[in-house]
LOSE-338704 format. One line per 10 residues: their letters; for each residue z, y, x of N, C-alpha, C. Coordinates in steps of 0.1 Angstrom, whole numbers. Layout:
N
a) Z,Y,X,Z,Y,X,Z,Y,X | ...
***
This chain:
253
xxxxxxxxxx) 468,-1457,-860,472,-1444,-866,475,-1434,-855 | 473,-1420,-857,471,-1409,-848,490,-1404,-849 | 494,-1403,-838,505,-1395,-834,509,-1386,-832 | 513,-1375,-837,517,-1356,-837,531,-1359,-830 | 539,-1352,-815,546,-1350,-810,554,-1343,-814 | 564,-1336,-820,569,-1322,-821,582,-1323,-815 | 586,-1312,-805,593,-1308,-797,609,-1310,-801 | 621,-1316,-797,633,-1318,-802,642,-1306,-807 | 631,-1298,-801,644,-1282,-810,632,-1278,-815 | 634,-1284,-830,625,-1279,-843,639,-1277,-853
xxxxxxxxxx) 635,-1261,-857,646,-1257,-866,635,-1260,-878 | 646,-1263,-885,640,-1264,-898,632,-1277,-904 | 627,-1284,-896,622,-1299,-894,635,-1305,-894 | 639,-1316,-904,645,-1324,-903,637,-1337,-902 | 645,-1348,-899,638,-1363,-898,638,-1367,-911 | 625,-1375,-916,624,-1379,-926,615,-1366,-939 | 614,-1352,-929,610,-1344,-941,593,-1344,-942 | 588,-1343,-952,572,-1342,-948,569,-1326,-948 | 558,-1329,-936,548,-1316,-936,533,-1316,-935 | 529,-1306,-938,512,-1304,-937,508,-1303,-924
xxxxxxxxxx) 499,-1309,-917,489,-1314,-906,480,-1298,-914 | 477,-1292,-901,466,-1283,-907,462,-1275,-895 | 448,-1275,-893,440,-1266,-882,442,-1253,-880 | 444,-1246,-877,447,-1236,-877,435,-1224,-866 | 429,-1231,-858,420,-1222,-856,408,-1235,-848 | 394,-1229,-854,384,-1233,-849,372,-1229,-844 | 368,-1233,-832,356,-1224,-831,347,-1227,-840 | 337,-1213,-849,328,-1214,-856,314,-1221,-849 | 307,-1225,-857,296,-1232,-856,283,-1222,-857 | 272,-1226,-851,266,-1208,-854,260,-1217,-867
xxxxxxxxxx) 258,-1207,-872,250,-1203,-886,230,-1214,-880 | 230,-1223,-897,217,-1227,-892,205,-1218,-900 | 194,-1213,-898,186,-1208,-908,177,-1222,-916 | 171,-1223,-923,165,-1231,-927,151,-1226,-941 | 143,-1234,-943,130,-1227,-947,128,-1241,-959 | 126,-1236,-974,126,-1249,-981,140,-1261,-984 | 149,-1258,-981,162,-1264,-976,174,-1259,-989 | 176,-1267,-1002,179,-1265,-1007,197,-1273,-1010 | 199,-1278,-1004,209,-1287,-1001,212,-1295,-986 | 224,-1293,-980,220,-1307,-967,237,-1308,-966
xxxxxxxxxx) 238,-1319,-965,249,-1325,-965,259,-1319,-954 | 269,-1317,-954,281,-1315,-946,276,-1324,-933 | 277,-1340,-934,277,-1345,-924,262,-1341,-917 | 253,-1340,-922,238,-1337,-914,239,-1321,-906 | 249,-1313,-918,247,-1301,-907,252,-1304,-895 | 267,-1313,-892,271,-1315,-883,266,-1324,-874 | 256,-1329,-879,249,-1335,-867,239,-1328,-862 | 234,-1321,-870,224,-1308,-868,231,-1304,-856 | 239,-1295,-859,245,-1286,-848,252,-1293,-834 | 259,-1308,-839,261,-1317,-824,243,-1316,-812
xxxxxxxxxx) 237,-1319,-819,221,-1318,-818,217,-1308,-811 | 221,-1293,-815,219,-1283,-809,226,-1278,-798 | 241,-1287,-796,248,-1284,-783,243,-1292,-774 | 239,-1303,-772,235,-1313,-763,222,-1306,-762 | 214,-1299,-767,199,-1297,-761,204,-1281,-753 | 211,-1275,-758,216,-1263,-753,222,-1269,-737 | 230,-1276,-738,238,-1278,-724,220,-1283,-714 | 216,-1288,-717,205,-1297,-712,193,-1291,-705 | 190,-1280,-714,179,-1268,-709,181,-1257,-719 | 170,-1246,-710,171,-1232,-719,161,-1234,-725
xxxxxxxxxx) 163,-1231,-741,153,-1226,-749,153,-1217,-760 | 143,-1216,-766,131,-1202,-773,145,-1208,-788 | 142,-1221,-791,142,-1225,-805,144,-1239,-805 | 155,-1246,-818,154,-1260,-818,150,-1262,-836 | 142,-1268,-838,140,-1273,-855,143,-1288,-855 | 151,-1288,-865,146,-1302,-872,143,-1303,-887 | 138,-1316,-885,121,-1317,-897,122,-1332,-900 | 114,-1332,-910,113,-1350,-914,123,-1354,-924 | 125,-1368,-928,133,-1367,-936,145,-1372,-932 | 152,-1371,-924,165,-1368,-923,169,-1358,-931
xxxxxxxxxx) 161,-1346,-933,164,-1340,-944,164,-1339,-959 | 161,-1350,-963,160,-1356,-978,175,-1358,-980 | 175,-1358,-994,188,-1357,-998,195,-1375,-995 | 202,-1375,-993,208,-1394,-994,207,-1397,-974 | 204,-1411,-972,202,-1414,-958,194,-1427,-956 | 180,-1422,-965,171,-1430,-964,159,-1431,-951 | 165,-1429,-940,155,-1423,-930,157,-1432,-919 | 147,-1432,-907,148,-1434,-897,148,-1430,-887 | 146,-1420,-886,147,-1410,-872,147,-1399,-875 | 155,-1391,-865,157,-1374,-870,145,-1369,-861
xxxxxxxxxx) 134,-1360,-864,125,-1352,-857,132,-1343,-851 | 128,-1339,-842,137,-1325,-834,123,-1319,-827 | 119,-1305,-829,111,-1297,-824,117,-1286,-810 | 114,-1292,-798,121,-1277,-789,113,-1270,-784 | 113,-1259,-788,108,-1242,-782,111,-1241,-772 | 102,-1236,-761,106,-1239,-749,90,-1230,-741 | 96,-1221,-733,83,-1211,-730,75,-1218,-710 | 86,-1223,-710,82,-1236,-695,79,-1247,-697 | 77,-1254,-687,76,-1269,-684,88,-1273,-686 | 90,-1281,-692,99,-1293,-693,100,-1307,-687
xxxxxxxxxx) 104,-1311,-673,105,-1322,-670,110,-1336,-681 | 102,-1343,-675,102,-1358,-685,118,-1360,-680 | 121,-1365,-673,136,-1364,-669,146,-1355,-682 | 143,-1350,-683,150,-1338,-691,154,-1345,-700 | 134,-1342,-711,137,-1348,-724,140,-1363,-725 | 141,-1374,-714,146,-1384,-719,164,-1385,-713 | 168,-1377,-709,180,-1374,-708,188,-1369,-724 | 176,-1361,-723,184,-1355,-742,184,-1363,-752 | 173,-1370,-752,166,-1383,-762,179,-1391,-761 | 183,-1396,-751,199,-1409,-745,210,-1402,-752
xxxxxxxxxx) 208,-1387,-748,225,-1384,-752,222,-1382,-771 | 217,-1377,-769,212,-1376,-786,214,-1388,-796 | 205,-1397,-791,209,-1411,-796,222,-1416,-794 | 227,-1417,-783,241,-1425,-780,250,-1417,-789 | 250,-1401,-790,261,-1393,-794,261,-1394,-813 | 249,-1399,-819,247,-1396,-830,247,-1405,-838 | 238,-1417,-829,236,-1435,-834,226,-1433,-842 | 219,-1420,-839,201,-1423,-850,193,-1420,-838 | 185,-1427,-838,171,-1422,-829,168,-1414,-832 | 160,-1409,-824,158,-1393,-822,139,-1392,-815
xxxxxxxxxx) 130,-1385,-822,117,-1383,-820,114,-1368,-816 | 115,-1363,-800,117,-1348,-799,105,-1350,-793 | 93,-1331,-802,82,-1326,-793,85,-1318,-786 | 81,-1314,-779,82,-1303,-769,70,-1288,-773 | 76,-1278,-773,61,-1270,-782,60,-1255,-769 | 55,-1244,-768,56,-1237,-767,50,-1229,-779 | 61,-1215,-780,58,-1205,-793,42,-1207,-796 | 36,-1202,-785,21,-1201,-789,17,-1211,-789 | 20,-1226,-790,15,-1240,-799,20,-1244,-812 | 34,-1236,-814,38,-1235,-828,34,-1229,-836
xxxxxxxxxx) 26,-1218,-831,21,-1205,-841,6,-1210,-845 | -2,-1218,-827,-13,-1221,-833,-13,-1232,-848 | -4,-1243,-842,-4,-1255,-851,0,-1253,-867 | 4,-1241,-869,9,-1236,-880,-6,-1228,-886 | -13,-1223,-880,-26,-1220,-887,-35,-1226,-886 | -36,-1237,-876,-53,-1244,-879,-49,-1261,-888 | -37,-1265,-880,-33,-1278,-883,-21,-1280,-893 | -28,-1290,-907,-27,-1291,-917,-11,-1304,-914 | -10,-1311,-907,0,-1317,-904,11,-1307,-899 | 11,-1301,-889,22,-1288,-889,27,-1281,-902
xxxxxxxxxx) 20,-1277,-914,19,-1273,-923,33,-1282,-930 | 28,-1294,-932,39,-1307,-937,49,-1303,-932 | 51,-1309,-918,59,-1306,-912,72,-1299,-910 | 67,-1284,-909,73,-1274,-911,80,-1269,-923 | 71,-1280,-934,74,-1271,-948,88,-1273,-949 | 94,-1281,-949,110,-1282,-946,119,-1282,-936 | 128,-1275,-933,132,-1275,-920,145,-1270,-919 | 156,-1273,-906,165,-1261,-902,167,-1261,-888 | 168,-1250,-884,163,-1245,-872,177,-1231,-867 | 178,-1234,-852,188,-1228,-845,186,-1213,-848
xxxxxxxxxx) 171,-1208,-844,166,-1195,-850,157,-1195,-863 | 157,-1184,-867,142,-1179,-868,134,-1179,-868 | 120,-1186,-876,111,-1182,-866,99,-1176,-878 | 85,-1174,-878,74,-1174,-887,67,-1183,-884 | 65,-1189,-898,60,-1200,-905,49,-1200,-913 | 46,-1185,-915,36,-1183,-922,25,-1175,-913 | 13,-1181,-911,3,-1174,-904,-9,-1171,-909 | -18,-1171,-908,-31,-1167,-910,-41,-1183,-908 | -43,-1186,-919,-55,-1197,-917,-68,-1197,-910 | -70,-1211,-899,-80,-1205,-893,-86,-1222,-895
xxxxxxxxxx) -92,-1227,-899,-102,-1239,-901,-106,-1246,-885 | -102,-1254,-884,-106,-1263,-869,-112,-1275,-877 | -126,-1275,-880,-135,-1287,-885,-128,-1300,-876 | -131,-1298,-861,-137,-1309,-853,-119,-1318,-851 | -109,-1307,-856,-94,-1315,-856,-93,-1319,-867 | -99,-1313,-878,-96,-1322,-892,-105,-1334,-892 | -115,-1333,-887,-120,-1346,-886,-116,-1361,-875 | -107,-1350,-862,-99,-1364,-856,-90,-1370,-867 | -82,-1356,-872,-72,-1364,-881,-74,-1370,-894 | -88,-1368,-900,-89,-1380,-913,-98,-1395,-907
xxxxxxxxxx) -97,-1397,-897,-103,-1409,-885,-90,-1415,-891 | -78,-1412,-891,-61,-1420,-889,-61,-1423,-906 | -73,-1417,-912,-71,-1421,-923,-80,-1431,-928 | -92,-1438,-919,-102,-1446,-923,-95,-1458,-923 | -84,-1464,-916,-77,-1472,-910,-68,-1482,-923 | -71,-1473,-933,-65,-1478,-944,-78,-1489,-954 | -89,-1480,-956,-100,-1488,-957,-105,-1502,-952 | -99,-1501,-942,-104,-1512,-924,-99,-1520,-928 | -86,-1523,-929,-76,-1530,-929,-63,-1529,-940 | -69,-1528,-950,-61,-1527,-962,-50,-1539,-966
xxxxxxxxxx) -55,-1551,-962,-46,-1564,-970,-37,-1565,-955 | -39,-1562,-944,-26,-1565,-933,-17,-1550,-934 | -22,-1539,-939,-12,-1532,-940,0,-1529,-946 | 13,-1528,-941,23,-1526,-955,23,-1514,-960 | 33,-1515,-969,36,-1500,-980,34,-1488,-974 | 40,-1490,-961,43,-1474,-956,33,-1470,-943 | 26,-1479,-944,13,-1476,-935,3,-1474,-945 | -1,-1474,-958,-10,-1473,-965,-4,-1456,-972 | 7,-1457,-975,12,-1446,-974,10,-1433,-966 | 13,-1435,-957,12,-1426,-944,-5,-1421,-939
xxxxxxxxxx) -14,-1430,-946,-29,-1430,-942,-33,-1418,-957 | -25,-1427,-968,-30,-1420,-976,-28,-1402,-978 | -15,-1403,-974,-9,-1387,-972,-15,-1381,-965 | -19,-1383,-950,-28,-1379,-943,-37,-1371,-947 | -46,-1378,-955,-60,-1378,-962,-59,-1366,-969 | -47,-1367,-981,-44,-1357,-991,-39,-1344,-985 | -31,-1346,-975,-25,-1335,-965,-36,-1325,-962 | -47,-1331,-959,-65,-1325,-950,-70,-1318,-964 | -71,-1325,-974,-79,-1321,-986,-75,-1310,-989 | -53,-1311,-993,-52,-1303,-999,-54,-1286,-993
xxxxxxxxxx) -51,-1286,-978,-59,-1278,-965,-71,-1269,-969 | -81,-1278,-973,-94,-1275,-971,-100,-1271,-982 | -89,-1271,-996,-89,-1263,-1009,-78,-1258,-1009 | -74,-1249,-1002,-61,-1238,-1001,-52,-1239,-1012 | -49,-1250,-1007,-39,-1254,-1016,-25,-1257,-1012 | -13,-1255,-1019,-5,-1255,-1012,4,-1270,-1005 | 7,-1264,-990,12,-1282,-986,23,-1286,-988 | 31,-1292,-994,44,-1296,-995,47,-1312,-999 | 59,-1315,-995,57,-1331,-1002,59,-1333,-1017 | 63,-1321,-1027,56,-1323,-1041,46,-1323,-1043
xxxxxxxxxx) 31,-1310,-1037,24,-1312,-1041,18,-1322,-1035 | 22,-1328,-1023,11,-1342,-1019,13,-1353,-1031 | 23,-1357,-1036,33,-1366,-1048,24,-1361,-1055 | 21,-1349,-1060,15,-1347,-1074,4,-1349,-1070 | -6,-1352,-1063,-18,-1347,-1062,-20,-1363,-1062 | -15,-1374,-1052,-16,-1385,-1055,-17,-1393,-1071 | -4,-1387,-1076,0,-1394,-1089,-16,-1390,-1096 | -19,-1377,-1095,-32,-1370,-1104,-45,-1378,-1103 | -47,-1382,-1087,-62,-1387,-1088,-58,-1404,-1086 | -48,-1406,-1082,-49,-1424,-1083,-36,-1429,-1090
xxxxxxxxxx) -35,-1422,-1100,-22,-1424,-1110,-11,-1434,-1105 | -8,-1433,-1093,4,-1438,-1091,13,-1431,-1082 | 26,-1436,-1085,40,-1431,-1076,42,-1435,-1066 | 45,-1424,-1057,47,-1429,-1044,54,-1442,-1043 | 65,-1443,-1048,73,-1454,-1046,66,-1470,-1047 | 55,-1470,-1058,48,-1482,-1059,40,-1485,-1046 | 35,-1472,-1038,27,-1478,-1030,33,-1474,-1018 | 45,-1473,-1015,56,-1480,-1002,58,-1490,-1005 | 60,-1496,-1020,66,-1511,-1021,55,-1519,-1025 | 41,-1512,-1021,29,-1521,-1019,22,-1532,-1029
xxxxxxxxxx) 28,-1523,-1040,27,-1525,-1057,15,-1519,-1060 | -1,-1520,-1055,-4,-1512,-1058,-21,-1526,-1059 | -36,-1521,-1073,-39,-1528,-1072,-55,-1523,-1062 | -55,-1533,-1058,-68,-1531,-1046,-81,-1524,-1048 | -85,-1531,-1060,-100,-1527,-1060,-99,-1512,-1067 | -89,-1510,-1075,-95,-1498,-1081,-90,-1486,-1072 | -76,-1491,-1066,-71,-1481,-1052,-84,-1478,-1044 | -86,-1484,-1040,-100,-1486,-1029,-113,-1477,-1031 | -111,-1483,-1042,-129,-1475,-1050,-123,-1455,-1048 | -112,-1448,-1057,-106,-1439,-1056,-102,-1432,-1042
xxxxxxxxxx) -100,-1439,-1035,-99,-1436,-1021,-107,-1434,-1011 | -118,-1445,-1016,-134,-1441,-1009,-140,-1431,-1015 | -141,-1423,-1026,-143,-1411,-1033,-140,-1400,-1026 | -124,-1404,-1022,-119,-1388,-1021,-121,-1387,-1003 | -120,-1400,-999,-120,-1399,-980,-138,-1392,-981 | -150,-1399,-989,-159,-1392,-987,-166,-1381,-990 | -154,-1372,-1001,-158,-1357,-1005,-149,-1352,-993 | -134,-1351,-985,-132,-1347,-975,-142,-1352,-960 | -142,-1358,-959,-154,-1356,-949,-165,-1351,-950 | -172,-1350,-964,-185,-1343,-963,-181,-1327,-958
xxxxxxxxxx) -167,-1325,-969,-163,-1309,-961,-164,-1305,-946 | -158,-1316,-943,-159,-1318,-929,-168,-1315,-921 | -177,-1321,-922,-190,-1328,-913,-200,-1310,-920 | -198,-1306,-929,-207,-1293,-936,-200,-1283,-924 | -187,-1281,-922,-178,-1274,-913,-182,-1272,-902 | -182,-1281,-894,-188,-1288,-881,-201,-1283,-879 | -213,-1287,-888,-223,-1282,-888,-232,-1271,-889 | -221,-1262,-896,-221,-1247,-899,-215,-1239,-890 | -210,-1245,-874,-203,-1240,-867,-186,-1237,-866 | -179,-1248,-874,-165,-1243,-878,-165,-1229,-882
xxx) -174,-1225,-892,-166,-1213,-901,-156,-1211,-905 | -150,-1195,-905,-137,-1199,-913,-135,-1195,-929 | -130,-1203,-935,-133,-1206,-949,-128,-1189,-956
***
């Protein structure tokens, strides 16, 4: 039990009387902005913002976001994403300095990129994963999120490669690697029919063409051949986009 001292000439304090324990002044916390962020728990802000003083003491930067689902409502997560804005080089030293105190100070692993503005701004117009990404967030500043679409054929085609991997090797995969391949996939599509990226519409868009809930196919509840057959459909109308893309010079759509 914690101990309060009070000085022997207290008027008005007698022994045996109770009183209120109460703060009386604190430094404010800065304000977080956030984009899509409809709820976040008391304790996440506070780790949010512990989060923000340890990378602040550590180096100067533009901007810190965090992303992923640490932000989901409950504490179903594994690692907190952390984005730093940062207009220099960043010694490796640094970020695994921050990564140690981060972890040690918090007790969640910690997965930090390193960006500059003009890699955030690109990755937010050409790349359909940033899109995800970003769609939920809260962040130290500011920033724009919304850019101008610009179609990179020859990168949507590295990133639906991460999604053949499910086809390959379907019966040694678990739930959340068939998951993660499959989102991928949907992620690129929904991209490449201007559509919008979020994790409802990825959920809806799955539920629509392979009638099932996400939840069944993390818990790997799902049946093979007709998964499979539906999956090879849709991987081979996004790649034909693809490959038409590429061929036509990466137009922009």
């Amino acid at each position: 039990m914690d101990q309060i001292y009070i000085n022997k000439k207290r008027i008005g304090f007698n022994i045996g009387e109770y009183v209120v324990i109460k703060l009386i002044e604190k430094k404010p916390t800065e304000k977080l902005y956030s984009h899509n962020l409809k709820d976040l728990e008391p304790i996440k802000e506070e780790i949010i913002n512990k989060i923000i003083k340890i990378i602040d003491k550590k180096i100067e930067n533009k901007n810190i976001i965090i992303t992923g689902s640490f932000l989901d409502k409950g504490f179903k997560f594994n690692d907190i994403d952390i984005i730093i804005i940062k207009e220099s080089n960043v010694k490796f030293s640094s970020l695994k300095s921050i990564k140690d105190e981060i972890d040690g100070q918090t007790g969640i692993k910690s997965h930090i990129i390193y960006l500059t503005n003009e890699e955030l701004l690109a990755g937010l117009s050409t790349d359909p994963l940033y899109k995800l990404m970003l769609n939920k967030c809260a962040s130290k500043k500011r920033f724009i999120y919304k850019m101008k679409k610009k179609i990179n054929y020859k990168l949507l085609d590295l990133h639906l490669l991460k999604s053949k991997t499910l086809m390959d090797s379907f019966d040694i995969l678990n739930g959340d690697e068939k998951y993660y391949s499959l989102r991928n996939m949907v992620v690129i599509y929904l991209f490449l029919e201007n559509k919008e990226i979020s994790r409802d519409s990825i959920e809806k868009e799955i539920k629509v063409t392979f009638s099932l809930d996400v939840d069944k196919i993390r818990q790997n509840l799902i049946n093979k051949e007709d998964f499979i057959k539906k999956y090879k459909s849709m991987y081979n109308e996004v790649s034909r986009k693809i490959l038409e893309g590429v061929k036509n010079g990466s137009k922009q759509k």
